[in-house]
C-alpha positions as CSV (number, residue, x, y, z in Angstrom):
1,X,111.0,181.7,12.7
2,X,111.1,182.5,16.6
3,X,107.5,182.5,17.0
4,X,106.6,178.8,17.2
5,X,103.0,177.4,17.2
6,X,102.2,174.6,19.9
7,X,98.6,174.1,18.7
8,X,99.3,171.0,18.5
9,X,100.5,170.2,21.5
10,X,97.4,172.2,23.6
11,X,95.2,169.6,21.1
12,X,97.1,166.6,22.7
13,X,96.7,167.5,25.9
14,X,93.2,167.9,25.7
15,X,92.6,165.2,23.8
16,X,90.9,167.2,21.1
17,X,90.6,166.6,17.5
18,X,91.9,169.1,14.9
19,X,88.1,168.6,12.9
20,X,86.1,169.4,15.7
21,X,88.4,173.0,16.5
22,X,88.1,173.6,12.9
23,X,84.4,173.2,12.8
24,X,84.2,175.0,16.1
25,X,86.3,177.9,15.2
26,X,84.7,178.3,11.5
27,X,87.7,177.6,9.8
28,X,88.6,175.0,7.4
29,X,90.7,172.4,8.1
30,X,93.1,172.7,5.7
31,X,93.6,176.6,7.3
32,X,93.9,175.0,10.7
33,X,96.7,172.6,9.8
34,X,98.4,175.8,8.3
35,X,98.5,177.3,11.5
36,X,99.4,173.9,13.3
37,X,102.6,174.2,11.0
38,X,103.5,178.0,11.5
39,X,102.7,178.8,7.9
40,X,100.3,181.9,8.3
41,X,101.3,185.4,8.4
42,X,98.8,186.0,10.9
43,X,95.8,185.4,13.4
44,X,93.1,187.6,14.1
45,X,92.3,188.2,17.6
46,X,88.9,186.6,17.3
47,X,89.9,183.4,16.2
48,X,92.2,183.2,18.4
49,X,89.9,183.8,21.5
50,X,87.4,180.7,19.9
51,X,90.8,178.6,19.8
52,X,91.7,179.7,23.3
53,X,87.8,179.2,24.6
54,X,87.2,175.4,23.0
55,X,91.2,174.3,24.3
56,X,90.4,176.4,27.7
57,X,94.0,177.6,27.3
58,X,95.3,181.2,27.4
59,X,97.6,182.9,24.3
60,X,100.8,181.9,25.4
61,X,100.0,178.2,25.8
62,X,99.4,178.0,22.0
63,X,102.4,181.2,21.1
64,X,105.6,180.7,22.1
65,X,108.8,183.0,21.3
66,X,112.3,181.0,20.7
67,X,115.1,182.9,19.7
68,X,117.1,181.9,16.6
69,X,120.7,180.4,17.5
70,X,123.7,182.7,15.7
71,X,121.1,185.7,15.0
């Protein structure tokens, strides 16, 4: 998939635990490690701006688009 999610990687940086952006968020952690792995068909907008506000991070540190090789 070309759209890959660096959740993780904002959640390193910060130094932040996946439980507490779950909890901050309101979703469960088992949805959050969904998303961590690029296995959701979407993201609403709203959770997205509570991910963006508790990592102080904008859209595109958490989005990024990589082209598939040979497509």
């Amino acid at each position: 998939m070309p759209i890959v999610v660096r959740l993780d990687v904002m959640l390193a940086l910060r130094k932040a635990k996946s439980k507490d952006l779950a909890h901050y968020v309101g979703i469960t952690e088992t949805n959050l490690s969904l998303m961590k792995s690029g296995r959701v068909k979407g993201v609403r907008f709203e959770t997205l701006e509570k991910i963006c506000e508790f990592l102080d991070c904008q859209p595109g540190d958490l989005l990024t688009y990589e082209p598939e090789q040979g497509a």
